[in-house]
DSSP file (Angstrom, degrees, kcal/mol; ACC not computed):
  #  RESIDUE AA STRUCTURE BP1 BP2  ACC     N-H-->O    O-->H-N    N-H-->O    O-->H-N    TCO  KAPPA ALPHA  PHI   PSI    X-CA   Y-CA   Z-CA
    1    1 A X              0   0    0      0, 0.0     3,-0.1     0, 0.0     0, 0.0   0.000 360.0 360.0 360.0 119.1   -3.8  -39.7  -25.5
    2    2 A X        -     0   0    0      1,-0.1     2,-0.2     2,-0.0     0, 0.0  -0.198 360.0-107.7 -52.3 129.1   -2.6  -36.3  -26.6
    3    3 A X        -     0   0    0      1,-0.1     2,-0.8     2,-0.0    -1,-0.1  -0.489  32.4-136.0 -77.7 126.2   -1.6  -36.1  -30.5
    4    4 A X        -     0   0    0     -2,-0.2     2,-0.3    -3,-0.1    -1,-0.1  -0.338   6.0-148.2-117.1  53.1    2.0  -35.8  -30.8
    5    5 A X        -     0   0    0     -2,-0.8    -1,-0.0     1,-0.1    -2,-0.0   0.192  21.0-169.7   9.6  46.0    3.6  -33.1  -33.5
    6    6 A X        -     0   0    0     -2,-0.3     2,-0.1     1,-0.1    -1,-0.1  -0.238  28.9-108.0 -71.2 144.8    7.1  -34.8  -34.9
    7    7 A X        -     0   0    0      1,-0.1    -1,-0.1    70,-0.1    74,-0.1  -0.281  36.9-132.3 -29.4 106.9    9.5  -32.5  -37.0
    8    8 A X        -     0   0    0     -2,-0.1    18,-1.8     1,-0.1     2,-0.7  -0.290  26.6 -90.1 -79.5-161.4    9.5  -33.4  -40.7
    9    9 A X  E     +A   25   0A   0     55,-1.0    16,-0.2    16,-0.3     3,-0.1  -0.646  43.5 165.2 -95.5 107.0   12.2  -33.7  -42.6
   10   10 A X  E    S+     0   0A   0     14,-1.0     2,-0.2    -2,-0.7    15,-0.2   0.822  71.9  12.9-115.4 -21.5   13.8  -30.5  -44.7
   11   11 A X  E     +A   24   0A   0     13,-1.0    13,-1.6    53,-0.1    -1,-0.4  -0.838  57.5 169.8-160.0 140.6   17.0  -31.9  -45.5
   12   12 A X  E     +A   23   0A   0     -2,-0.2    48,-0.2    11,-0.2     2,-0.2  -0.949   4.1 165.6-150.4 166.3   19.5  -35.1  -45.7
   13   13 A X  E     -A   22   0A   0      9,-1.7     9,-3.5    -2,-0.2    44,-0.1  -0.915  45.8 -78.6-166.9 145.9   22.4  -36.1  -46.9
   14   14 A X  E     -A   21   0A   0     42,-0.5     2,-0.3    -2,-0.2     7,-0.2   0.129  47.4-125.6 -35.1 139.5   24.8  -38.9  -46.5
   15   15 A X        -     0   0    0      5,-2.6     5,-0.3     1,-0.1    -1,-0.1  -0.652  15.8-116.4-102.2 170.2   26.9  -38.8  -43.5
   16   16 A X  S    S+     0   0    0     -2,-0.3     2,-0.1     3,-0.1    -1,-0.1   0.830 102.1  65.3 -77.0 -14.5   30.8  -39.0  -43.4
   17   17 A X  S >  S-     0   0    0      1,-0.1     3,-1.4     2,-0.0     2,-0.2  -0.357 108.9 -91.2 -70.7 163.0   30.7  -42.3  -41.4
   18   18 A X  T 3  S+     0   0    0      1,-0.3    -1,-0.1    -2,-0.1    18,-0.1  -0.601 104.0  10.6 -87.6 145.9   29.1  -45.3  -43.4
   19   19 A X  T 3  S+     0   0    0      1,-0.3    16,-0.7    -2,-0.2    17,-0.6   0.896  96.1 122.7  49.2  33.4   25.1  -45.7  -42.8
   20   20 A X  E <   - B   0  34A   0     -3,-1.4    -5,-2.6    -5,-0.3     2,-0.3  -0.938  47.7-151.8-122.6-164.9   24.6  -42.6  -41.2
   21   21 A X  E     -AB  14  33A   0     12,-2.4    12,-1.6    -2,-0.3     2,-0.5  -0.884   9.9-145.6-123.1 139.0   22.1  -39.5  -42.2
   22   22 A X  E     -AB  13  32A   0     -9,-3.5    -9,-1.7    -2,-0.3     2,-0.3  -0.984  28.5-177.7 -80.9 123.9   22.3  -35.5  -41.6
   23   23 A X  E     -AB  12  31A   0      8,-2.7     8,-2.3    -2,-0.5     2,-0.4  -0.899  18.4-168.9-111.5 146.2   19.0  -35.0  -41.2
   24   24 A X  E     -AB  11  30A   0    -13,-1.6   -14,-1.0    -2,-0.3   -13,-1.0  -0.858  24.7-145.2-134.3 113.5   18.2  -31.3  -40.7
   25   25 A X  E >   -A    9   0A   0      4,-1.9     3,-3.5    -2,-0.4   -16,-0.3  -0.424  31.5-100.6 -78.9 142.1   14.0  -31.1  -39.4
   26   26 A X  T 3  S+     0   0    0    -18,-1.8   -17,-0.1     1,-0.3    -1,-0.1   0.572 113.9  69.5 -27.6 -35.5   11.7  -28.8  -40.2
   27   27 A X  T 3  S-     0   0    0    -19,-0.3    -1,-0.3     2,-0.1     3,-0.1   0.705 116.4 -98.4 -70.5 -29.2   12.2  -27.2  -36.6
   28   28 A X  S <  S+     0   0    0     -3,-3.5     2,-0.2     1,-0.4    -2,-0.1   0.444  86.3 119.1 120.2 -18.1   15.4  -26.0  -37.2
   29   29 A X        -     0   0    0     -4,-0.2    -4,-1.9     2,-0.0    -1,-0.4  -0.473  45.4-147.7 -93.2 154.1   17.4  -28.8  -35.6
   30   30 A X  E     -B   24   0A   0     -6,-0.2     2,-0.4    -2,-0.2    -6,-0.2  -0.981  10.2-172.0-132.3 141.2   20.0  -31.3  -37.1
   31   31 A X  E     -B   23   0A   0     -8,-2.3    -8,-2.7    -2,-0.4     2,-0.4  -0.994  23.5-147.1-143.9 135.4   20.7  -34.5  -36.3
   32   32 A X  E     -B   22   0A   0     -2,-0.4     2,-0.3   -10,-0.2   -10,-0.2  -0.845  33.4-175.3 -90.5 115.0   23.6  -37.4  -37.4
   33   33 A X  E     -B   21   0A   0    -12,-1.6   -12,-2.4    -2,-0.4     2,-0.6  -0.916  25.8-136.1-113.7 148.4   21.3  -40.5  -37.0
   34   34 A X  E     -B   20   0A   0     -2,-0.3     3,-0.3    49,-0.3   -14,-0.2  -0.989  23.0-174.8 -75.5 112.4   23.3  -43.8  -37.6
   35   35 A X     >  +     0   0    0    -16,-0.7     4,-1.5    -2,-0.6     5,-0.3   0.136  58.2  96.2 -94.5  -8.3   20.6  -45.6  -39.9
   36   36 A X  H  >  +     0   0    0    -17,-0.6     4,-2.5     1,-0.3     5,-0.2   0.911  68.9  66.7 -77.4 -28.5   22.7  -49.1  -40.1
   37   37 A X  H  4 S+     0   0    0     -3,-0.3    -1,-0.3     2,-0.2     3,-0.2   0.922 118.5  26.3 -42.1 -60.0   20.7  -50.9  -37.1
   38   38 A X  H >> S+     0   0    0     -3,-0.3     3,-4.8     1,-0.2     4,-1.8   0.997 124.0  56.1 -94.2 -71.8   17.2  -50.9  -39.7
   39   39 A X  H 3< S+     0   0    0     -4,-1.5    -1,-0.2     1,-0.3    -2,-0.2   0.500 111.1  37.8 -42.8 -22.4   19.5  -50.9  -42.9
   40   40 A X  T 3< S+     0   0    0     -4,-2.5    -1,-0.3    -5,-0.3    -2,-0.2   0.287 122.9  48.5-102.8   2.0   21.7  -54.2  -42.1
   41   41 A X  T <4 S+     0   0    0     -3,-4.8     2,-0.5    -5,-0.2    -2,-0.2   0.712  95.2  71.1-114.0 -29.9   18.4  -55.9  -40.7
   42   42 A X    ><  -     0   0    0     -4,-1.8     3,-0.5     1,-0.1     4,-0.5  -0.739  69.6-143.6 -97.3 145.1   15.6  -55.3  -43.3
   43   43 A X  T 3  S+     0   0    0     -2,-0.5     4,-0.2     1,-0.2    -1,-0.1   0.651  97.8  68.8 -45.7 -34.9   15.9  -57.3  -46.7
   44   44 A X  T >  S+     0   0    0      1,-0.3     3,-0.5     2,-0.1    -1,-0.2   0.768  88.5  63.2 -67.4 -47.3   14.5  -54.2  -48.4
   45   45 A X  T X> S+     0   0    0     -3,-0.5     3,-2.6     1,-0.2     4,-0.7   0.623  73.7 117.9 -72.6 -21.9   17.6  -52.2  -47.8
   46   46 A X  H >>  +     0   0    0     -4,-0.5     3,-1.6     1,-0.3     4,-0.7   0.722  64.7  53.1  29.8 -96.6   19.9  -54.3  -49.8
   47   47 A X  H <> S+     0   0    0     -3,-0.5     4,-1.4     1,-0.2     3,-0.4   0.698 101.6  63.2 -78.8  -0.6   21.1  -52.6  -52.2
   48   48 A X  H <4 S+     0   0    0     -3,-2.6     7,-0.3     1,-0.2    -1,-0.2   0.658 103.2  53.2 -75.5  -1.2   22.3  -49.9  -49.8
   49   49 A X  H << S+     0   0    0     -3,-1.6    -1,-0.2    -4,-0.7    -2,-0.2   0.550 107.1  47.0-102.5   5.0   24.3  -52.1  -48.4
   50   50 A X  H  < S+     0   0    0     -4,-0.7     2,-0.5    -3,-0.4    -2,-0.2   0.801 118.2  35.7 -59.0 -57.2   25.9  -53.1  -51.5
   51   51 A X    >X  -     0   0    0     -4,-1.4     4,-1.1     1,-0.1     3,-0.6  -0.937  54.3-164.8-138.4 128.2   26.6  -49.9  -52.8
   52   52 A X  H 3> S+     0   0    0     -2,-0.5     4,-1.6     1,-0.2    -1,-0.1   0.632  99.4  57.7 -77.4 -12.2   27.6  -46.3  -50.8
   53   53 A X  H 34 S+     0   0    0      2,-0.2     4,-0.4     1,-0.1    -1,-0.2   0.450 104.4  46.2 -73.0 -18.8   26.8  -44.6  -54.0
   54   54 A X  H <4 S+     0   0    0     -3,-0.6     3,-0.3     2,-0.1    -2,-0.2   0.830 112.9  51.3 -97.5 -38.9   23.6  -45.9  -53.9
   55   55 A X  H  < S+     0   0    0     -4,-1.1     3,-0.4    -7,-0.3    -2,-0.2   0.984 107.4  52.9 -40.7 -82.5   23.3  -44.9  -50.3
   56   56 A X  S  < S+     0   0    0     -4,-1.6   -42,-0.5     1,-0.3    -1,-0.2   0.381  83.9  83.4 -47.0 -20.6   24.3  -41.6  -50.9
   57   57 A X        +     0   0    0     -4,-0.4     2,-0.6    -3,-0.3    -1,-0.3  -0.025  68.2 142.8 -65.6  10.1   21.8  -41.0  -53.5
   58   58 A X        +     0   0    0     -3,-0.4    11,-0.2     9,-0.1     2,-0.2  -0.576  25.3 175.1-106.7 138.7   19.5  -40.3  -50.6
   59   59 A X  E     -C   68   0B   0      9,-0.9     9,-2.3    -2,-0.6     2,-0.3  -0.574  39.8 -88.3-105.9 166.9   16.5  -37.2  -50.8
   60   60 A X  E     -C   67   0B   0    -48,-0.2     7,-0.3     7,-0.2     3,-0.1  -0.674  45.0-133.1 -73.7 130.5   13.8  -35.8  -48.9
   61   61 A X    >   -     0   0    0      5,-3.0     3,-0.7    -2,-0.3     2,-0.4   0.194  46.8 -59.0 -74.5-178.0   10.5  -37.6  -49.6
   62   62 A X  G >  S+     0   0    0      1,-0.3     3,-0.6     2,-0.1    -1,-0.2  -0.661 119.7   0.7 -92.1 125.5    7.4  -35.7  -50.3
   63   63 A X  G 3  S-     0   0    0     -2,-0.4    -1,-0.3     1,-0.2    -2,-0.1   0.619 119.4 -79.0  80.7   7.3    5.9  -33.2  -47.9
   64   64 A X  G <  S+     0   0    0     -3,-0.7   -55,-1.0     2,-0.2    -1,-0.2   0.171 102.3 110.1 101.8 -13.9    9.2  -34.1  -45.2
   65   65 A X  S <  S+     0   0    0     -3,-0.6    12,-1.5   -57,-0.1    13,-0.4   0.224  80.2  14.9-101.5  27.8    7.8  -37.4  -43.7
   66   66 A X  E     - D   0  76B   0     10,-0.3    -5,-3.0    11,-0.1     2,-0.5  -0.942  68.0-136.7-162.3 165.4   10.0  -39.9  -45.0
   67   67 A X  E     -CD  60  75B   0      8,-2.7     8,-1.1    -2,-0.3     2,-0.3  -0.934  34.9-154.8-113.2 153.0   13.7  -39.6  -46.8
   68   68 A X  E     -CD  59  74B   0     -9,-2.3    -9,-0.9    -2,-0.5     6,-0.3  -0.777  31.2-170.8-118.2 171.7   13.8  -42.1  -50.0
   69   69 A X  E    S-     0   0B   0      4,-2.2     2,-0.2     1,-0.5     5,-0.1   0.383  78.8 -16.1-128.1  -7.9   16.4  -43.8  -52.0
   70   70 A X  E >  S- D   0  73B   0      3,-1.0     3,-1.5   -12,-0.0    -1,-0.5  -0.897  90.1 -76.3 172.4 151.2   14.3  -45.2  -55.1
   71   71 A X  T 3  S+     0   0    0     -2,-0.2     3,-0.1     1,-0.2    -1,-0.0   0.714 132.7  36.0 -60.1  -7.7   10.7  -45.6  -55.5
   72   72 A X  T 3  S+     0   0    0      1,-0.1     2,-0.3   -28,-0.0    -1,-0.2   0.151  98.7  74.7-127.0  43.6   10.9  -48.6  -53.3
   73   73 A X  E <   +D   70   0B   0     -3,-1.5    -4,-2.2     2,-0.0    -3,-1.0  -0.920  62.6 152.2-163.9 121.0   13.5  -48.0  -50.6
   74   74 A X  E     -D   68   0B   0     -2,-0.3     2,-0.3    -6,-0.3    -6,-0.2  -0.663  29.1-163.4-141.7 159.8   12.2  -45.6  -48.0
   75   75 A X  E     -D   67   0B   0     -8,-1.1    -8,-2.7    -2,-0.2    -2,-0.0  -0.627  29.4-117.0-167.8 141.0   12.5  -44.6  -44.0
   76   76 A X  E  >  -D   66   0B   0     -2,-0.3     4,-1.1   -10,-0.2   -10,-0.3   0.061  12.6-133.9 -54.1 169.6   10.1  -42.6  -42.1
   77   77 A X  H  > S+     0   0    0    -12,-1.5     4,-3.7   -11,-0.2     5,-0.2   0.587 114.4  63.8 -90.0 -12.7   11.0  -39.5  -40.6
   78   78 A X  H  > S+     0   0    0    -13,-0.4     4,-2.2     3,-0.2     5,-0.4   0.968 108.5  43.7 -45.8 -71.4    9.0  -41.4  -37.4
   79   79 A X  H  > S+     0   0    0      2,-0.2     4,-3.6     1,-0.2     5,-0.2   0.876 119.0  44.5 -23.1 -77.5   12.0  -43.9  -37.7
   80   80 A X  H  X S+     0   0    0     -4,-1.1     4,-1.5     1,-0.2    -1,-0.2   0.860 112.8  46.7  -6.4 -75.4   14.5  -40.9  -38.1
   81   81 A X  H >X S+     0   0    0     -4,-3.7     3,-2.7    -3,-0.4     4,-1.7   0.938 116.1  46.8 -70.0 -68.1   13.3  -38.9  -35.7
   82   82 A X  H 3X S+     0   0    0     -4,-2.2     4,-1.7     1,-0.4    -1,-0.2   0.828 114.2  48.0 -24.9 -55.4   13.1  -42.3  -33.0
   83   83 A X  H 3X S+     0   0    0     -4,-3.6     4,-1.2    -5,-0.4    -1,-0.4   0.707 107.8  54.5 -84.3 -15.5   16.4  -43.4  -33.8
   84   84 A X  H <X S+     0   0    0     -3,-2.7     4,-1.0    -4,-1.5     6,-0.3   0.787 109.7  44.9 -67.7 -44.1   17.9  -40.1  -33.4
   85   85 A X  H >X>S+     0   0    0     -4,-1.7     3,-1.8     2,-0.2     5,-1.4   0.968 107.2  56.8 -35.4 -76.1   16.8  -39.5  -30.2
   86   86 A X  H ><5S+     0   0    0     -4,-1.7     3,-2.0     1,-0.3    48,-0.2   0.951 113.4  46.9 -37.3 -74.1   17.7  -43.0  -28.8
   87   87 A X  H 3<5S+     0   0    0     -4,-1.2    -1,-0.3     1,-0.3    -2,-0.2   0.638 109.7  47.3 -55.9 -11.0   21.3  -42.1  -30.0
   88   88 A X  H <<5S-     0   0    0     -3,-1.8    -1,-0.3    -4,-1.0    -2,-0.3   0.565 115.2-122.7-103.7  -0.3   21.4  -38.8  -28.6
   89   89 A X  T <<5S+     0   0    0     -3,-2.0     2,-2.8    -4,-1.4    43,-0.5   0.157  75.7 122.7 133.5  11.9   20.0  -40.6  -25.3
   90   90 A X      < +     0   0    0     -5,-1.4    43,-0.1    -6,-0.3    -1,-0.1  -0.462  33.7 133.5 -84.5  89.1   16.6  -38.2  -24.9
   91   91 A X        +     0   0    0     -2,-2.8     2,-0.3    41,-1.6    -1,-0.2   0.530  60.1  30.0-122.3  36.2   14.8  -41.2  -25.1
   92   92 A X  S    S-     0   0    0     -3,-0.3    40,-0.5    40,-0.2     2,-0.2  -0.894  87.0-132.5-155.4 138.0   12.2  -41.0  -22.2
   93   93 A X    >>  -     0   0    0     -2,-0.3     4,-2.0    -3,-0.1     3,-1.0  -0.509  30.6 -99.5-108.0-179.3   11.3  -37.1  -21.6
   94   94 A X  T 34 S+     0   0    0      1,-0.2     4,-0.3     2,-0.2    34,-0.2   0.345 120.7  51.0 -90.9   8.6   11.3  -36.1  -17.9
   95   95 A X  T 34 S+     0   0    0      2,-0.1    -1,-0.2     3,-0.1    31,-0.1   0.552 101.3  62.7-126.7  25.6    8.0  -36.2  -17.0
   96   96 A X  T <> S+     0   0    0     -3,-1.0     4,-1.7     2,-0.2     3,-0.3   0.726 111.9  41.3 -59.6 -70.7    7.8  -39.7  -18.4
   97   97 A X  H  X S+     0   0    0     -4,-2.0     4,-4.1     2,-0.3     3,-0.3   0.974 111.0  59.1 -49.2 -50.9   10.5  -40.5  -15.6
   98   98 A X  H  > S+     0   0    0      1,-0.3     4,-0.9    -4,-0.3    -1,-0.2   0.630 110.9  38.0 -80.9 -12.3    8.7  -38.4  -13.1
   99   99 A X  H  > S+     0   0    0     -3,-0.3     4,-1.3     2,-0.2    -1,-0.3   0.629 105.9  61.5-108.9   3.5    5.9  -40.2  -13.3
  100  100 A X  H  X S+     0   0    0     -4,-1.7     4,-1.0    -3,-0.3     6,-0.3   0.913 109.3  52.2 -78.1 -62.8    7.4  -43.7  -13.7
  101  101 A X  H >X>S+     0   0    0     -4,-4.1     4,-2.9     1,-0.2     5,-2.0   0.885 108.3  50.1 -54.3 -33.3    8.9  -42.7  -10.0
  102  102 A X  H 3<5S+     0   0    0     -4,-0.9    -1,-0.2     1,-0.2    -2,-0.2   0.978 106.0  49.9 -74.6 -36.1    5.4  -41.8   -8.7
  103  103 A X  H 3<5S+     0   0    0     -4,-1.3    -1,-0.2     1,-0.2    -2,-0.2   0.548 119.6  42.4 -68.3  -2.4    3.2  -45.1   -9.7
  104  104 A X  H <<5S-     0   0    0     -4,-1.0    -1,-0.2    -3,-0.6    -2,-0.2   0.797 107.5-137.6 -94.4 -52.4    6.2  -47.2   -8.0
  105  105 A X  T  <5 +     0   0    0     -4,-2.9    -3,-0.2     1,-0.3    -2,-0.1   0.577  41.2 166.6  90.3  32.4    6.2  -44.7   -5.2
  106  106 A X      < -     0   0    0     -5,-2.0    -1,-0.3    -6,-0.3     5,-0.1  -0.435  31.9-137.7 -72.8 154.6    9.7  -44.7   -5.3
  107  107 A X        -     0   0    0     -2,-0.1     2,-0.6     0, 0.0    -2,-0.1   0.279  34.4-105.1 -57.5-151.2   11.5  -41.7   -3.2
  108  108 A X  S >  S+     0   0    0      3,-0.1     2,-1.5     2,-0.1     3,-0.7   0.292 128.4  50.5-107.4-142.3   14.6  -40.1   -5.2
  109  109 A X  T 3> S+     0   0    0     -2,-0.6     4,-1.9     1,-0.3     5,-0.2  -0.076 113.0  45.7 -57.1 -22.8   16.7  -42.0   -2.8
  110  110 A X  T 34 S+     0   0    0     -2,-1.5    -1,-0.3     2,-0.1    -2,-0.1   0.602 113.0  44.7-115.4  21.5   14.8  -44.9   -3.6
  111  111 A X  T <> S+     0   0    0     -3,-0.7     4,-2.5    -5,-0.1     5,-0.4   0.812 107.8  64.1 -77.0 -53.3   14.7  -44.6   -7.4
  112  112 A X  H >>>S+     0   0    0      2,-0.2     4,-1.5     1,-0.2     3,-0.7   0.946 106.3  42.2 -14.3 -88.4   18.3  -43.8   -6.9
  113  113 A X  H 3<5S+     0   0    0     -4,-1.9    -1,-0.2     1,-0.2    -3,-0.1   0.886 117.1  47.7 -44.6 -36.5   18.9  -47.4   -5.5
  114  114 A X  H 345S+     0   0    0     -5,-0.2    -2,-0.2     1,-0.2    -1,-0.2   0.862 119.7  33.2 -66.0 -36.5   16.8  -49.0   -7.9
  115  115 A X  H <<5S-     0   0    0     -4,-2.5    -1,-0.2    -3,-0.7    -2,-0.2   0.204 108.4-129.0-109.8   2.8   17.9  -47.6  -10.8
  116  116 A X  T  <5 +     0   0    0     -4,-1.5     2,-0.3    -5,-0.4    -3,-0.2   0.874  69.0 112.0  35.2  59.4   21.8  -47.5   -9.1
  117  117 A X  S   <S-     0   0    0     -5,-0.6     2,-0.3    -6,-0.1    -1,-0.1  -0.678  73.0 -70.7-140.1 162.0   22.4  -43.8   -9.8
  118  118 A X     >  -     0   0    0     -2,-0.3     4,-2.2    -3,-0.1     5,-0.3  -0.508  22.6-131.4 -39.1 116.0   22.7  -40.7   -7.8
  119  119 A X  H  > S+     0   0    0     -2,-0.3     4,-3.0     1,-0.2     5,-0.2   0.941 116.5  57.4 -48.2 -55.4   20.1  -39.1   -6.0
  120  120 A X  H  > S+     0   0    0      2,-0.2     4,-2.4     3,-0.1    -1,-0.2   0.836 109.8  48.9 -17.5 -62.5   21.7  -35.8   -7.9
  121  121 A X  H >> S+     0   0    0      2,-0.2     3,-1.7     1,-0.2     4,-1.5   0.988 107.2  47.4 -62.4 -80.3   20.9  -37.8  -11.2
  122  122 A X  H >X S+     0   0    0     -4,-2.2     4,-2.1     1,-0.2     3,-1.5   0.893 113.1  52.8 -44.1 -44.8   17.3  -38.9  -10.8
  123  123 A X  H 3X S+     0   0    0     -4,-3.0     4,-1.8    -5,-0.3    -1,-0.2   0.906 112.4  45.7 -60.1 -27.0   16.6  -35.2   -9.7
  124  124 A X  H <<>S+     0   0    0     -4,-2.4     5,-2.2    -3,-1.7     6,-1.2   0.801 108.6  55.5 -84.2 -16.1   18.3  -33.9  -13.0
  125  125 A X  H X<5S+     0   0    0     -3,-1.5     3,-1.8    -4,-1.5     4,-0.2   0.901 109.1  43.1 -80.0 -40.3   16.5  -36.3  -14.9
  126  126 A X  H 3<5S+     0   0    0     -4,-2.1    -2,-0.2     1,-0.3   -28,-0.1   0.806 114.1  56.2 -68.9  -6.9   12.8  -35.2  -13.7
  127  127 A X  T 3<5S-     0   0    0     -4,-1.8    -1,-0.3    -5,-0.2    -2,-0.1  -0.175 107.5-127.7-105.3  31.4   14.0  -31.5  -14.1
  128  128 A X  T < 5S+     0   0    0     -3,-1.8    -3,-0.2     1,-0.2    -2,-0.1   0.918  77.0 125.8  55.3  51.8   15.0  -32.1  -17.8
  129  129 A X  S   <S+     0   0    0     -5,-2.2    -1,-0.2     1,-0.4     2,-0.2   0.689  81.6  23.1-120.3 -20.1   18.6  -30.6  -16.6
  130  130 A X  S    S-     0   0    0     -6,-1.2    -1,-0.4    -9,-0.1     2,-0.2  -0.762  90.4-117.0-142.9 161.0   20.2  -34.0  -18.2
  131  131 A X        -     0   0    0     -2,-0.2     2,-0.7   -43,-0.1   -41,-0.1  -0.572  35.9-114.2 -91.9-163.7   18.7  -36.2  -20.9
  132  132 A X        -     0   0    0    -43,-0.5   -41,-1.6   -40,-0.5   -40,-0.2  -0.948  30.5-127.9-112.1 132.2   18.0  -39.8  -19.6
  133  133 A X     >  -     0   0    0     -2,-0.7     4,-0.7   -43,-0.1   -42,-0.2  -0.169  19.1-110.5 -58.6 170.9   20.1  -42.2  -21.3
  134  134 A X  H  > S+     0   0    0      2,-0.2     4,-2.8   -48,-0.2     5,-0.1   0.763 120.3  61.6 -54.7 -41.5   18.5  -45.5  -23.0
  135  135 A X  H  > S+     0   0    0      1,-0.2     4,-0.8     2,-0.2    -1,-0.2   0.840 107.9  44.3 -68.2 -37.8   20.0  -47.8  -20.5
  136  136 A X  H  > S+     0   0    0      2,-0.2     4,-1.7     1,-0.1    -2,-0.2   0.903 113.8  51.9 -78.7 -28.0   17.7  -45.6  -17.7
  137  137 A X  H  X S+     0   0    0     -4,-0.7     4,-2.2     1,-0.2     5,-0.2   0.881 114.0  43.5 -66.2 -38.7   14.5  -45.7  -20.0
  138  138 A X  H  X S+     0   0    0     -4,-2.8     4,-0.6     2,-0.2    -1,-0.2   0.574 108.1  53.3-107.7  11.5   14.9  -49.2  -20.3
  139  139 A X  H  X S+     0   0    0     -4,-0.8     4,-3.0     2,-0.1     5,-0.3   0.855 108.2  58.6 -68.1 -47.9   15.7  -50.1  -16.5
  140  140 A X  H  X S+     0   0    0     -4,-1.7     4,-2.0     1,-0.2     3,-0.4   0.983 105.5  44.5 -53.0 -77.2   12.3  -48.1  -15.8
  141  141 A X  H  X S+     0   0    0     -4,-2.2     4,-1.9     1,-0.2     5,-0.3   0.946 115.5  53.2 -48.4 -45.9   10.2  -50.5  -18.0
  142  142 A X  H >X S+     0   0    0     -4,-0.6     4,-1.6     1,-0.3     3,-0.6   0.982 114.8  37.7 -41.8 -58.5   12.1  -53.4  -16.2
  143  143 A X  H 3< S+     0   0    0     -4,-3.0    -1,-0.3    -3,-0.4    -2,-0.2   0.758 108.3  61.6 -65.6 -29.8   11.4  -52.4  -13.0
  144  144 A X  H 3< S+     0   0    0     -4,-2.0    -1,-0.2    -5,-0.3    -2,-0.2   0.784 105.7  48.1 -81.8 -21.4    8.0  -51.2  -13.8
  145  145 A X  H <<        0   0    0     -4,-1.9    -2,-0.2    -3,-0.6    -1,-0.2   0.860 360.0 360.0 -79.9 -38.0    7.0  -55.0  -14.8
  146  146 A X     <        0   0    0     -4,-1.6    -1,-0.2    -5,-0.3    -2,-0.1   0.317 360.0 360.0 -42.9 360.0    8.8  -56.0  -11.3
């Protein structure tokens, strides 16, 4: 399996909604991640949800791969980077898709049906022309257990 390069981390800062990040990565790109999913579920995160000042207190970790809040209140930039994606919907790349369709042996018209989309759509998701939304990433794994 081919080694897989993520962006670090060069700068964050609170965002103007509550629980989220500007993250801006190494690459050049910036991304508004909402953080609240892992921050209202792990125990560890606490006190950021007690206090937006405390939140807001948050810097880039050492060497870009994680932002911190305290020496013991943390989140990768894996995390980041995962959960920003997911929200901006690239979360299956297109030739992820395009092979999902060959090992089924689906057509585009019969991924289409399967996946209850457009013929037009699946073709713009294996040509990277659209991203593929979460809701299509995770029909594909459904279907791929089917």
């Amino acid at each position: 399996m081919p080694k897989k390069n993520l962006p670090r981390i060069a700068a964050v800062a609170a965002g103007k909604k509550p629980l989220t990040l500007r993250v801006r990565w190494d690459n050049g790109d910036e991304s508004h991640v909402d953080v609240s999913g892992p921050i209202e579920t792990f125990r560890v995160y606490e006190p950021l949800r007690r206090s937006q000042d405390s939140f807001a207190s948050v810097s880039v970790g050492e060497h870009g791969t994680d932002v911190v809040w305290s020496d013991q209140i943390d989140m990768s930039a894996d995390t980041l980077w995962r959960l920003a994606q997911e929200q901006t919907g690239a979360t299956m790349s297109p030739d992820a898709f395009k092979n999902w369709r060959t090992r089924k042996a689906y057509t585009l018209d019969a991924a289409a049906r399967a996946l209850g989309l457009s013929r037009r759509m699946v073709a713009y998701y294996e040509q990277g022309a659209k991203p593929i939304p979460r809701v299509v990433a995770l029909a594909t794994r459904a279907l791929e257990s089917a």
